[in-house]
PDB file with SEQRES, HELIX, SHEET and CRYST1 records, atoms N, CA, C and O in Angstrom:
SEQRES   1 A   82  UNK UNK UNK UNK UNK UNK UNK UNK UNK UNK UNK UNK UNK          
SEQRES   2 A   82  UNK UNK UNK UNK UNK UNK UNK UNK UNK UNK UNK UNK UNK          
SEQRES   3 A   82  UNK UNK UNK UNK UNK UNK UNK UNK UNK UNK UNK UNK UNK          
SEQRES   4 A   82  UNK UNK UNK UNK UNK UNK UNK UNK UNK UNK UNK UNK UNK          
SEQRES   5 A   82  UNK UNK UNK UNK UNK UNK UNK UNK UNK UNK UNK UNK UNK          
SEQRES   6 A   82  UNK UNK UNK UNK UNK UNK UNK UNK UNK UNK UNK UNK UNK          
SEQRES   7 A   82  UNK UNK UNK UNK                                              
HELIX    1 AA1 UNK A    5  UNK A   21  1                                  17    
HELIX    2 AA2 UNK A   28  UNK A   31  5                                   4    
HELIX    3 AA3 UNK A   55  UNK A   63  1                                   9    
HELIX    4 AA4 UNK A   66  UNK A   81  1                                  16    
CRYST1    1.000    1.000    1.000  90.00  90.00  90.00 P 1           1          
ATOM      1  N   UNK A   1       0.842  -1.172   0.000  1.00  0.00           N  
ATOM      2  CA  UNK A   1       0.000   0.000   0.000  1.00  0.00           C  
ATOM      3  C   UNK A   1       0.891   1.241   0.000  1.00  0.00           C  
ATOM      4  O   UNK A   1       1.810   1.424   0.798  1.00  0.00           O  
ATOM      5  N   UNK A   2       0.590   1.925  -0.804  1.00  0.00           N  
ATOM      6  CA  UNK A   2       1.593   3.203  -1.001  1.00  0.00           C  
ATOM      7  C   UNK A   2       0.810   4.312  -0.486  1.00  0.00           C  
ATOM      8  O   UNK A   2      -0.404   4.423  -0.657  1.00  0.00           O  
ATOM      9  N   UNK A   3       1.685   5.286   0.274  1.00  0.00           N  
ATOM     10  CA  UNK A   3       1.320   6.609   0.950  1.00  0.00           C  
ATOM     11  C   UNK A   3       0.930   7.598  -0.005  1.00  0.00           C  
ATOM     12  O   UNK A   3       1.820   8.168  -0.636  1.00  0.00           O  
ATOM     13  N   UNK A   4      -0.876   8.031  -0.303  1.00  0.00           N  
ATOM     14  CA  UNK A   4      -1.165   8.442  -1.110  1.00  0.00           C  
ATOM     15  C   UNK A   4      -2.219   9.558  -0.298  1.00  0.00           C  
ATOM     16  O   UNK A   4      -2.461   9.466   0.905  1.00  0.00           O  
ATOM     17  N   UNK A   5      -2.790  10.617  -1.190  1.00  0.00           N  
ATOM     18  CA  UNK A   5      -3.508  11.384  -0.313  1.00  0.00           C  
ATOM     19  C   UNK A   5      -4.578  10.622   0.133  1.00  0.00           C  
ATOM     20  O   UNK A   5      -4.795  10.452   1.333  1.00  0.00           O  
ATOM     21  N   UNK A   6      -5.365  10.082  -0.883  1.00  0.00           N  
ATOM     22  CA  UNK A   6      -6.442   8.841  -0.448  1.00  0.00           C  
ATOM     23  C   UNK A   6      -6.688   8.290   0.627  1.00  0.00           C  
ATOM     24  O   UNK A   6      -7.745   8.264   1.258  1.00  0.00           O  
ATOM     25  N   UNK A   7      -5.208   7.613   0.963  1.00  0.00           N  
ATOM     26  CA  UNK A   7      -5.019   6.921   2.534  1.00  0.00           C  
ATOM     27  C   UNK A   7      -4.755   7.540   3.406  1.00  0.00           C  
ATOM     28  O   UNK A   7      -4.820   6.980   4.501  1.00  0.00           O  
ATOM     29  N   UNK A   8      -4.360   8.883   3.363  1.00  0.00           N  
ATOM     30  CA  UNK A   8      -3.960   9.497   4.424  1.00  0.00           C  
ATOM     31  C   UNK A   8      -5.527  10.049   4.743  1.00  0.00           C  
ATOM     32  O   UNK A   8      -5.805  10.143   5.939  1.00  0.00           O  
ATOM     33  N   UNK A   9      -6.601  10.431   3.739  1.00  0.00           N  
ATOM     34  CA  UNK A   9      -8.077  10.877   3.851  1.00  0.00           C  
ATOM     35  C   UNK A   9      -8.390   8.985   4.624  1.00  0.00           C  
ATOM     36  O   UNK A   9      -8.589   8.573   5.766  1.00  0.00           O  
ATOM     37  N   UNK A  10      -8.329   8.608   3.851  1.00  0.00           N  
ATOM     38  CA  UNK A  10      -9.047   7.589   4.527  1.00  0.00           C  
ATOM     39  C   UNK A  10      -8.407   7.044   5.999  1.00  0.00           C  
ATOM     40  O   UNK A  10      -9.167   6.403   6.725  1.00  0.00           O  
ATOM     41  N   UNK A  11      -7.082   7.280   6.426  1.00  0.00           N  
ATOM     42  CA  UNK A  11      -6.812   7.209   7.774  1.00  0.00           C  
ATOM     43  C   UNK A  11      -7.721   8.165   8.515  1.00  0.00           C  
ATOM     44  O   UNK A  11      -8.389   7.672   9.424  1.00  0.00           O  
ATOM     45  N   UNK A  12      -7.851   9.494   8.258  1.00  0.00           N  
ATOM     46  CA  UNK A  12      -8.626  10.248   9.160  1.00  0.00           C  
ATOM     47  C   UNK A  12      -9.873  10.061   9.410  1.00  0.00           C  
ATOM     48  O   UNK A  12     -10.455  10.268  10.475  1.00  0.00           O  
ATOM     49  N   UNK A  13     -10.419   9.552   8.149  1.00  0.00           N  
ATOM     50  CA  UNK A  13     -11.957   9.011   8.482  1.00  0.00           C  
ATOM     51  C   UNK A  13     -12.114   7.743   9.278  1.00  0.00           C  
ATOM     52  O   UNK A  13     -13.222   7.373   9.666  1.00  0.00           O  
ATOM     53  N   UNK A  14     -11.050   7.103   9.512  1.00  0.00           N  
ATOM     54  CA  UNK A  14     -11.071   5.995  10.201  1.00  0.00           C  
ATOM     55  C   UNK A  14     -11.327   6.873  12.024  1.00  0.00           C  
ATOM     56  O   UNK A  14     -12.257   6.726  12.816  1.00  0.00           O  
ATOM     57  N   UNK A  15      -9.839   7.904  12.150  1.00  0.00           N  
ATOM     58  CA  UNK A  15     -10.106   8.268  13.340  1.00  0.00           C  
ATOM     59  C   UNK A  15     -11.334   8.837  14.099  1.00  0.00           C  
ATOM     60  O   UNK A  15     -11.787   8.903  15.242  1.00  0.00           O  
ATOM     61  N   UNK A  16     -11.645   9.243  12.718  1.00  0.00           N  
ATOM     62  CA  UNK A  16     -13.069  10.297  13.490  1.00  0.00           C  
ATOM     63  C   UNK A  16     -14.203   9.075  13.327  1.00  0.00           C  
ATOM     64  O   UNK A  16     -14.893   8.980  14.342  1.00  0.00           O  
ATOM     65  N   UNK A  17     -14.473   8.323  12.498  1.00  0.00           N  
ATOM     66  CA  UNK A  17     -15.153   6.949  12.977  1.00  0.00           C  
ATOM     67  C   UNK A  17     -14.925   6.881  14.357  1.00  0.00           C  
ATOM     68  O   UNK A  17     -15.847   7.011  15.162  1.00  0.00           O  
ATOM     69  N   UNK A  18     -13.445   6.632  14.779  1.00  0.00           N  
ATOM     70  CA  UNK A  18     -13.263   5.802  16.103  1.00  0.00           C  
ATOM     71  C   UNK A  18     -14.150   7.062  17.524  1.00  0.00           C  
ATOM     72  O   UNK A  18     -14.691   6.870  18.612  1.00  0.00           O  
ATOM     73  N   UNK A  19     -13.855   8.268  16.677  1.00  0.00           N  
ATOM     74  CA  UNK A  19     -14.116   9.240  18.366  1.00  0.00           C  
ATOM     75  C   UNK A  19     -15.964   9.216  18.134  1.00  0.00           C  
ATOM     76  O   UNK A  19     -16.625   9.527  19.125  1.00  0.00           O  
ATOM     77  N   UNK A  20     -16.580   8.916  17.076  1.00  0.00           N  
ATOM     78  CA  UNK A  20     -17.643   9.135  17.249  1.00  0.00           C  
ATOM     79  C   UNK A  20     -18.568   7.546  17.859  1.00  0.00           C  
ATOM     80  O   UNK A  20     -19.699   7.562  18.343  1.00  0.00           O  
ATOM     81  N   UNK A  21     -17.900   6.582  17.701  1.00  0.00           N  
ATOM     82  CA  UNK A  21     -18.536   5.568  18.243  1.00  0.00           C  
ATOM     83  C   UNK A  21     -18.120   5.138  19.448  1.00  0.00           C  
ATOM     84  O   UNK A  21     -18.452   4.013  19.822  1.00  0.00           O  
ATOM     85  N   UNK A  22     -17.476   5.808  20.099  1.00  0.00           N  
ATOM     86  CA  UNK A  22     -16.787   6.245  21.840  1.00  0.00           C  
ATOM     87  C   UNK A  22     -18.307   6.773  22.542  1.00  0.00           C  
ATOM     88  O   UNK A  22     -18.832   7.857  22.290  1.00  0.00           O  
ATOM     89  N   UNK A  23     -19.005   5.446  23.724  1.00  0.00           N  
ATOM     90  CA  UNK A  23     -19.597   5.473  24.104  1.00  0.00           C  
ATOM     91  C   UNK A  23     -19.574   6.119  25.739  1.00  0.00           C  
ATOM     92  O   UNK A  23     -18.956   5.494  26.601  1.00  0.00           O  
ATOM     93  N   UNK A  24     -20.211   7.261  26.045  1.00  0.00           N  
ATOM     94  CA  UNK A  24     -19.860   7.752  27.266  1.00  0.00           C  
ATOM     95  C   UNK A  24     -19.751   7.404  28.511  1.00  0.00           C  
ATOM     96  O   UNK A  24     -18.975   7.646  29.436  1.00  0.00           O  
ATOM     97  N   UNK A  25     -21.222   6.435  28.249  1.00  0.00           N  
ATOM     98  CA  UNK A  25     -21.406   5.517  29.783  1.00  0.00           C  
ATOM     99  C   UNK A  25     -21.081   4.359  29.861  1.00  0.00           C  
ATOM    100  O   UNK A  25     -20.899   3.844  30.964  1.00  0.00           O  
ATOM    101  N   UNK A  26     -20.933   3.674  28.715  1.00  0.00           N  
ATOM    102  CA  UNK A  26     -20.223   2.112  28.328  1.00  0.00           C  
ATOM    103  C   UNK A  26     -18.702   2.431  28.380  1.00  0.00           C  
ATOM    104  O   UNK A  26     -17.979   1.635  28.980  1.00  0.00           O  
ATOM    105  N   UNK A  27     -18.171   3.511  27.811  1.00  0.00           N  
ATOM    106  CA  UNK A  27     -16.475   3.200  27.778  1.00  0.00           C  
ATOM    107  C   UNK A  27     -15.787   4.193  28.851  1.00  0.00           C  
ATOM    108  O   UNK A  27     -15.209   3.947  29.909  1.00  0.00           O  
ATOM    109  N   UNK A  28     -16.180   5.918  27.906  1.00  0.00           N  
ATOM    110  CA  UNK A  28     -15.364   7.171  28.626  1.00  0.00           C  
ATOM    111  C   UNK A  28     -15.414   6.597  30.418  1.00  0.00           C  
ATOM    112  O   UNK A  28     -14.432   6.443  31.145  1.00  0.00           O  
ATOM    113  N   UNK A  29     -16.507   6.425  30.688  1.00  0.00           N  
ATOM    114  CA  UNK A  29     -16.914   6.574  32.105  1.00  0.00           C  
ATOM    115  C   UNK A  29     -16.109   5.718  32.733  1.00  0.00           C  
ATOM    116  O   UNK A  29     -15.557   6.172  33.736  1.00  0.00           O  
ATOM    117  N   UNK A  30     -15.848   4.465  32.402  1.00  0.00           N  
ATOM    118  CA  UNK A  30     -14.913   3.347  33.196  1.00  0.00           C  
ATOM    119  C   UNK A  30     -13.440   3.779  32.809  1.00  0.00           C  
ATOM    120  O   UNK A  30     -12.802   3.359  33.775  1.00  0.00           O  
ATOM    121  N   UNK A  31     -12.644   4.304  32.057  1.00  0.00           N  
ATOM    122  CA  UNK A  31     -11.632   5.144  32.362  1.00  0.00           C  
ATOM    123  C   UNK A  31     -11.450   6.301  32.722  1.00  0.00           C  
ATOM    124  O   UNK A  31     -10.432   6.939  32.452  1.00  0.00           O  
ATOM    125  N   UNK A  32     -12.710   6.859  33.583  1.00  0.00           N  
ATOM    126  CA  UNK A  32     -12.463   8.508  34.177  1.00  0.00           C  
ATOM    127  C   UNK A  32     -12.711   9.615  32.844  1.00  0.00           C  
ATOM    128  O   UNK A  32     -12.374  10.797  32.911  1.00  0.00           O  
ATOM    129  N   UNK A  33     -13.172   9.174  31.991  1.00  0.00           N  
ATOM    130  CA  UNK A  33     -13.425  10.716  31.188  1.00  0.00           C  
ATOM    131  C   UNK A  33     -15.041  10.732  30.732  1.00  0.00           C  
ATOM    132  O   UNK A  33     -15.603  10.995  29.669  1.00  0.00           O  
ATOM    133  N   UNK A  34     -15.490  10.337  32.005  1.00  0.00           N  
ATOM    134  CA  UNK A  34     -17.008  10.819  31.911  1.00  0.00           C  
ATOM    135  C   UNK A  34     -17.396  12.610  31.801  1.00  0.00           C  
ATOM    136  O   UNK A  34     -16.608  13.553  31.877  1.00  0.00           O  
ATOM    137  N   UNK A  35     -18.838  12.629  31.605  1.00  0.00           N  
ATOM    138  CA  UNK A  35     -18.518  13.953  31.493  1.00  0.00           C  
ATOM    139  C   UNK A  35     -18.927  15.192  32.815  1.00  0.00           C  
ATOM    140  O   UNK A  35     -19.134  16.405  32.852  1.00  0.00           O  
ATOM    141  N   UNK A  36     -18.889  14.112  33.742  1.00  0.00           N  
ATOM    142  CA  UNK A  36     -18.500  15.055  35.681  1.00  0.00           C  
ATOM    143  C   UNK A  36     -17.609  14.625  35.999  1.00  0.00           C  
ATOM    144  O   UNK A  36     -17.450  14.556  37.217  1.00  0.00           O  
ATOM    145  N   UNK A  37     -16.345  14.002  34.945  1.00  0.00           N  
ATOM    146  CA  UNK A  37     -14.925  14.244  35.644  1.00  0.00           C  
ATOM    147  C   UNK A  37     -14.486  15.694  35.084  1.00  0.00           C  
ATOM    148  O   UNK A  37     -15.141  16.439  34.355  1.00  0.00           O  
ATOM    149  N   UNK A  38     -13.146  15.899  35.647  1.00  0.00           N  
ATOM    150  CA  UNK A  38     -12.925  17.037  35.498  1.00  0.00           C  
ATOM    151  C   UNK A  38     -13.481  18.692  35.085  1.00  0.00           C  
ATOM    152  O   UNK A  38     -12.916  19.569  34.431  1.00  0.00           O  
ATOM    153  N   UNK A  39     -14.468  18.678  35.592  1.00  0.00           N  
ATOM    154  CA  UNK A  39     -15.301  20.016  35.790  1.00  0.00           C  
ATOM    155  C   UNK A  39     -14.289  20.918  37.082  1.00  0.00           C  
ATOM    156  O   UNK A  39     -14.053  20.546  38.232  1.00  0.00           O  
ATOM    157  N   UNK A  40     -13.820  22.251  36.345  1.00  0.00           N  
ATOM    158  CA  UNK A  40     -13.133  23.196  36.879  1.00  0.00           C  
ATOM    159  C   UNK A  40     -13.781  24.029  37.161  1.00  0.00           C  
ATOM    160  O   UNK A  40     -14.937  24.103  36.745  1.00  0.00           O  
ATOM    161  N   UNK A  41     -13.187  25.014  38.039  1.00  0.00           N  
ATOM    162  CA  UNK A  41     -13.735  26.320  38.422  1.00  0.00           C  
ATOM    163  C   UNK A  41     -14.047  27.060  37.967  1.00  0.00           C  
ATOM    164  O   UNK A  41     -14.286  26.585  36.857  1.00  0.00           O  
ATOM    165  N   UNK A  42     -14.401  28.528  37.910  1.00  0.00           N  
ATOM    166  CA  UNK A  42     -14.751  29.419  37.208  1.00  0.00           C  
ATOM    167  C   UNK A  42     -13.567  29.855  37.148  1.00  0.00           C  
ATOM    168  O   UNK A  42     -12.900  29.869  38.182  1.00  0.00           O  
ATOM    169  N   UNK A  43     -12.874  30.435  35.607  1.00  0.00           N  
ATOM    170  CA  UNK A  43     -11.976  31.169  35.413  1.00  0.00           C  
ATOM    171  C   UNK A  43     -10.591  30.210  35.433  1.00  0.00           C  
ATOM    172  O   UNK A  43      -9.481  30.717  35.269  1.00  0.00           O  
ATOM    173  N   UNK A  44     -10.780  28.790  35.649  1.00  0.00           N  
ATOM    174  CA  UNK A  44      -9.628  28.121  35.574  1.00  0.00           C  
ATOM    175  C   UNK A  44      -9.671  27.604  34.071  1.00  0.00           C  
ATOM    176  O   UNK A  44     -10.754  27.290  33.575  1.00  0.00           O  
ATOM    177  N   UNK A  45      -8.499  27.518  33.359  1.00  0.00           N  
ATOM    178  CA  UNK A  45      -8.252  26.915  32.373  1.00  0.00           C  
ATOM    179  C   UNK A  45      -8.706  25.129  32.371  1.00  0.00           C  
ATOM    180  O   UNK A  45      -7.996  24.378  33.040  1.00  0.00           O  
ATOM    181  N   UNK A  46      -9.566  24.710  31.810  1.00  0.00           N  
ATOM    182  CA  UNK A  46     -10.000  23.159  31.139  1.00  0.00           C  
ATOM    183  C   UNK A  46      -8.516  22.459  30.981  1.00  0.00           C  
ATOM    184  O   UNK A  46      -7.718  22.749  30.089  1.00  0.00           O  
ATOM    185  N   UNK A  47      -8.355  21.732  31.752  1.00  0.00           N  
ATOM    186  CA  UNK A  47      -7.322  20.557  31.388  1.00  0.00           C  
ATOM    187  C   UNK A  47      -7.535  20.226  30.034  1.00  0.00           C  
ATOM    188  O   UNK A  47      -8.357  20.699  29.249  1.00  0.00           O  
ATOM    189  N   UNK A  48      -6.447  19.106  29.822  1.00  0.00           N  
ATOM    190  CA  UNK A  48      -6.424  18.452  28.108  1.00  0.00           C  
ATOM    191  C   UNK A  48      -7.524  16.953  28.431  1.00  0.00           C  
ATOM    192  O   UNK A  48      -7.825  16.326  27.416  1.00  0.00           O  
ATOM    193  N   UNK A  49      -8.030  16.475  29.652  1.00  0.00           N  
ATOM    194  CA  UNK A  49      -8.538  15.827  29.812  1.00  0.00           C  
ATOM    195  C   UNK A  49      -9.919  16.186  29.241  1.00  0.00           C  
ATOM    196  O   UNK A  49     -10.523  15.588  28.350  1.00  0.00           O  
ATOM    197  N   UNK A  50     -10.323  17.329  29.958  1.00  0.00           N  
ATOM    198  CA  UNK A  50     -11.672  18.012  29.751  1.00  0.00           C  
ATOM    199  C   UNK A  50     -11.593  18.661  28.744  1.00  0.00           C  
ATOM    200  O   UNK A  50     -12.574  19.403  28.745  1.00  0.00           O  
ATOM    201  N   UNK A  51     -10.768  18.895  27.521  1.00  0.00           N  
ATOM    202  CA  UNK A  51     -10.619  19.407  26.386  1.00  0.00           C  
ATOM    203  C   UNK A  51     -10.802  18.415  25.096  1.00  0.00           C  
ATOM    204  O   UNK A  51     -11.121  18.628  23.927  1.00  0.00           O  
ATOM    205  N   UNK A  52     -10.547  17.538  25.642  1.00  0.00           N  
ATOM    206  CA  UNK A  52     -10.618  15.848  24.504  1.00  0.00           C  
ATOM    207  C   UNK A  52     -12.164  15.076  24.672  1.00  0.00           C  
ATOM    208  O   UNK A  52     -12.882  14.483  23.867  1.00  0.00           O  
ATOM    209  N   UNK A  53     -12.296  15.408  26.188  1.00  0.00           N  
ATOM    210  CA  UNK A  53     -14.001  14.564  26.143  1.00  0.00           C  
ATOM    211  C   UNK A  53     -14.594  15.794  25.783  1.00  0.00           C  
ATOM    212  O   UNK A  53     -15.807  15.761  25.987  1.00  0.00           O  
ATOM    213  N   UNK A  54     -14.173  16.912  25.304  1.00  0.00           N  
ATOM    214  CA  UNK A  54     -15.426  18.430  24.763  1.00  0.00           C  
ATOM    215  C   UNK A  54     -14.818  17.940  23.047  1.00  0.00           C  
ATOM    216  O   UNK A  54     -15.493  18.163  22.042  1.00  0.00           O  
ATOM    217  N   UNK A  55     -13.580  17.324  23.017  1.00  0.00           N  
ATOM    218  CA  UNK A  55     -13.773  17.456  20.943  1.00  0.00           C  
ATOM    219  C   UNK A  55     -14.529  15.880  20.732  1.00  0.00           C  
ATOM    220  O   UNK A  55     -14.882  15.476  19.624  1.00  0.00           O  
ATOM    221  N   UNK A  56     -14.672  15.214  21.809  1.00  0.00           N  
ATOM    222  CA  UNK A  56     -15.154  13.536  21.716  1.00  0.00           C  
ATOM    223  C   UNK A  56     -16.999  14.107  21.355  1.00  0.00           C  
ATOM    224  O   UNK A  56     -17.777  13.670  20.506  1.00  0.00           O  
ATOM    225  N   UNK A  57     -17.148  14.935  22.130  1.00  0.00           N  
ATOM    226  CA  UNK A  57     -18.526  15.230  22.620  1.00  0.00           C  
ATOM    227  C   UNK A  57     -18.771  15.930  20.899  1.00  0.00           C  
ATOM    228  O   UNK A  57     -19.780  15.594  20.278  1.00  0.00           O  
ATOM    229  N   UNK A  58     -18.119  16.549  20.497  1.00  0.00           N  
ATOM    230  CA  UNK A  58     -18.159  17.831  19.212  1.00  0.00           C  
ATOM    231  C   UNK A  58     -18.303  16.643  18.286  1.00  0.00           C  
ATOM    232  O   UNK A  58     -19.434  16.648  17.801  1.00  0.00           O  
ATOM    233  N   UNK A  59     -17.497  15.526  17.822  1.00  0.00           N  
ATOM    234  CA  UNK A  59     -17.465  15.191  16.965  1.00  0.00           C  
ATOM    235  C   UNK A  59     -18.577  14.229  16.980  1.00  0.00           C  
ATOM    236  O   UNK A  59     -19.136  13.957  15.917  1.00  0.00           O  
ATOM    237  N   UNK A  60     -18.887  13.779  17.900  1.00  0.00           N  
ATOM    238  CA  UNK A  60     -20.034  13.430  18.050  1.00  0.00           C  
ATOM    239  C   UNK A  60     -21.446  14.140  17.020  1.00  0.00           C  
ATOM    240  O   UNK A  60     -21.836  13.947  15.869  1.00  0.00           O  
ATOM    241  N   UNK A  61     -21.841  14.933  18.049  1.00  0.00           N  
ATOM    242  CA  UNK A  61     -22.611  16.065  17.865  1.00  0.00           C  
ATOM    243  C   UNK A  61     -22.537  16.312  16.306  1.00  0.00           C  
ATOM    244  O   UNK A  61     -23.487  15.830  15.690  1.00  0.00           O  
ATOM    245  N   UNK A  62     -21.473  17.050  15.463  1.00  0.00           N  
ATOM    246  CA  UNK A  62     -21.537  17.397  14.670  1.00  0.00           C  
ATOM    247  C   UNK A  62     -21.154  16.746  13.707  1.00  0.00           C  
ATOM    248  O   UNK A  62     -21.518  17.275  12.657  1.00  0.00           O  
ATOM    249  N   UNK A  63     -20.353  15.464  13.511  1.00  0.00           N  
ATOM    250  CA  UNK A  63     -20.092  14.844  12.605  1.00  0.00           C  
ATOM    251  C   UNK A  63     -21.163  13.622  12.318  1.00  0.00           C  
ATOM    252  O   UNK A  63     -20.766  12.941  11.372  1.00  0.00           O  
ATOM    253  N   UNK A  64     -21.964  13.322  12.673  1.00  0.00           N  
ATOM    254  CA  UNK A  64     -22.732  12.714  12.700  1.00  0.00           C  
ATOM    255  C   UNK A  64     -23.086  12.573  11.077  1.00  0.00           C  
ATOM    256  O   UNK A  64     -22.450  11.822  10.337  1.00  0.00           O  
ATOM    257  N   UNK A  65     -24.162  13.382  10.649  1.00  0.00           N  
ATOM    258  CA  UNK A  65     -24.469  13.225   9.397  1.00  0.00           C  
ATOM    259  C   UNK A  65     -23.306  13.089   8.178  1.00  0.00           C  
ATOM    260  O   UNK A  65     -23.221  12.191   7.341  1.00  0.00           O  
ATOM    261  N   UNK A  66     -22.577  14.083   8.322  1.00  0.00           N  
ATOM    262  CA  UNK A  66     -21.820  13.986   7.470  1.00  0.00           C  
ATOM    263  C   UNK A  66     -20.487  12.646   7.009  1.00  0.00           C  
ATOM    264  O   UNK A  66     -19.802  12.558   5.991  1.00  0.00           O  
ATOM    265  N   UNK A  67     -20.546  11.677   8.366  1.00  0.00           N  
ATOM    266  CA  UNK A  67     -19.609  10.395   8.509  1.00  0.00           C  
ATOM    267  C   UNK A  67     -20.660   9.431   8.077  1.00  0.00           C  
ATOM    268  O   UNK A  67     -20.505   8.229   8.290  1.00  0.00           O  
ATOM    269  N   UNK A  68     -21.801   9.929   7.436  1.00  0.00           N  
ATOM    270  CA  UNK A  68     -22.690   8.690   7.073  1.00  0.00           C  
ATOM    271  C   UNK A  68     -22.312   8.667   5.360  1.00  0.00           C  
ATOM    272  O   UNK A  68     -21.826   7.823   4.608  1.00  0.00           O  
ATOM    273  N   UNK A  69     -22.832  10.113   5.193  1.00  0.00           N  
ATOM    274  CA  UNK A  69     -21.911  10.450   3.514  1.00  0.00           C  
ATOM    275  C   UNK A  69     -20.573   9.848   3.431  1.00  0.00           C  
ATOM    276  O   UNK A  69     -20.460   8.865   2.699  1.00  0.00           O  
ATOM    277  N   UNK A  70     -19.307  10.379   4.207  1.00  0.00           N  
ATOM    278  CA  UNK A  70     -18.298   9.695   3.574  1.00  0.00           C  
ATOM    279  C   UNK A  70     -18.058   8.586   3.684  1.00  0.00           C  
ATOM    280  O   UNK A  70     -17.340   8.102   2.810  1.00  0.00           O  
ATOM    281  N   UNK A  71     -18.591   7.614   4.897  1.00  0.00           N  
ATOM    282  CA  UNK A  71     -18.857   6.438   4.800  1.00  0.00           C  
ATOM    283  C   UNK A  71     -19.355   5.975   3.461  1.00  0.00           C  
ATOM    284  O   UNK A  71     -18.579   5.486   2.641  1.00  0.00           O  
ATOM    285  N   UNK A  72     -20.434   6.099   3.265  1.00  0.00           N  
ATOM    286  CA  UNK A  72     -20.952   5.761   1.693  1.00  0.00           C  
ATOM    287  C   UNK A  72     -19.929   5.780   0.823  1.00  0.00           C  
ATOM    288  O   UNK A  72     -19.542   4.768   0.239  1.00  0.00           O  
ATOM    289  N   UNK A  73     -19.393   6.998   0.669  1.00  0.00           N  
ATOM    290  CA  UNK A  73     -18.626   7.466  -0.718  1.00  0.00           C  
ATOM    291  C   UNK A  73     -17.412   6.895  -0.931  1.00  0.00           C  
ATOM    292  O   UNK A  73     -16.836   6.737  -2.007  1.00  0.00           O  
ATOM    293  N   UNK A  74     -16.967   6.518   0.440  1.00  0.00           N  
ATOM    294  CA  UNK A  74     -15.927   5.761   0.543  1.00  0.00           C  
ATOM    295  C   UNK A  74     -16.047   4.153   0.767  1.00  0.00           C  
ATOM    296  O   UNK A  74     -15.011   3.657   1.212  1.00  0.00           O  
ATOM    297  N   UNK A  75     -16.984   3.365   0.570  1.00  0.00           N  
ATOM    298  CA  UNK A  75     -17.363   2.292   0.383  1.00  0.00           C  
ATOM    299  C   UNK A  75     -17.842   2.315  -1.045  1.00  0.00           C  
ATOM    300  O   UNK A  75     -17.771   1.118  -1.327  1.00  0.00           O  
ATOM    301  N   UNK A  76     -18.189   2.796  -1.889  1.00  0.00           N  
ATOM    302  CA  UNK A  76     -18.505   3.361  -3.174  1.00  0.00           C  
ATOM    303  C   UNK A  76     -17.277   3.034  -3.465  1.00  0.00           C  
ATOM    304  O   UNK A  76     -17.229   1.833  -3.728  1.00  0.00           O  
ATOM    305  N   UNK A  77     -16.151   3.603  -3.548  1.00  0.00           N  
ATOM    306  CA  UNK A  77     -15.138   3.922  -4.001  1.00  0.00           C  
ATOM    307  C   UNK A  77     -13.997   2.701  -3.888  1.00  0.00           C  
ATOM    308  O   UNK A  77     -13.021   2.681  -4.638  1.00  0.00           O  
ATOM    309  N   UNK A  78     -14.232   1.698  -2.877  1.00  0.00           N  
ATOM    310  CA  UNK A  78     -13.717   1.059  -2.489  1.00  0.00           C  
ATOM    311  C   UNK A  78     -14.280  -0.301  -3.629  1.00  0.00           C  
ATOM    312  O   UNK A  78     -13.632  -1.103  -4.301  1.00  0.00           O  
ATOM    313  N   UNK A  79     -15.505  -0.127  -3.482  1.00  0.00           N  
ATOM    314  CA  UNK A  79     -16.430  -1.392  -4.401  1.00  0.00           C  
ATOM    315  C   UNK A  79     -15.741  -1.356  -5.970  1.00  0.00           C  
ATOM    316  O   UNK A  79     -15.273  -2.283  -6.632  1.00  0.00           O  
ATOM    317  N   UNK A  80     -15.906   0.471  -6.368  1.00  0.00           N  
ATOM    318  CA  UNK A  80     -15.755   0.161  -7.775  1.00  0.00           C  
ATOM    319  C   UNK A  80     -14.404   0.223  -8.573  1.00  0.00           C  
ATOM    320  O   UNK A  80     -14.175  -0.019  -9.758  1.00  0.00           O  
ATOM    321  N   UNK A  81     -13.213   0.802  -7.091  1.00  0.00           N  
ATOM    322  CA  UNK A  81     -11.399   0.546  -7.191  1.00  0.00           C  
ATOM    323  C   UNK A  81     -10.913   0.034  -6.863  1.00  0.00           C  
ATOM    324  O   UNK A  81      -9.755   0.220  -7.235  1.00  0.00           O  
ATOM    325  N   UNK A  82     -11.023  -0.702  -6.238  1.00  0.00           N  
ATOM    326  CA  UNK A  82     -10.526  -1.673  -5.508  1.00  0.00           C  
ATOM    327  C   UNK A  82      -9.704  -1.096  -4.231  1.00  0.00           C  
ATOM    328  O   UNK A  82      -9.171  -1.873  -3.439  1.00  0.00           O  
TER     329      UNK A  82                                                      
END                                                                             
């Protein structure tokens, strides 16, 4: 398999697959990144903990529809190129 833009698109769609089927109360929660761990104070800077379960939560949220399209297009693509 040769390093092509293709695969490098299709590595990323793999990742954001992986953060959107990251279940909160089945997985995050039994390693501590539920979403009432790390809740800070007012005016304190969000850890990288509480910064990763807010892009887990985003990609969620917003990638939703659109990982159904490239799913398709990229199973499409896969069927008729091998």
């Amino acid at each position: 398999m040769a390093f092509t833009l293709y695969s490098l698109l299709q590595a990323s769609l793999l990742i954001v697959n992986a953060m959107a089927v990251l279940h909160e109360e089945r997985f995050l929660r039994h390693v501590g990144w539920g979403s009432d761990q790390g809740i800070g104070g007012f005016g304190e800077e969000p850890g990288i903990k509480a910064q990763l379960t807010n892009l887990i939560r985003s990609v969620r949220t917003v990638m939703r529809v659109p990982l159904i399209a490239l799913n398709s297009v990229t199973i499409v693509l896969l069927l008729l190129f091998g």
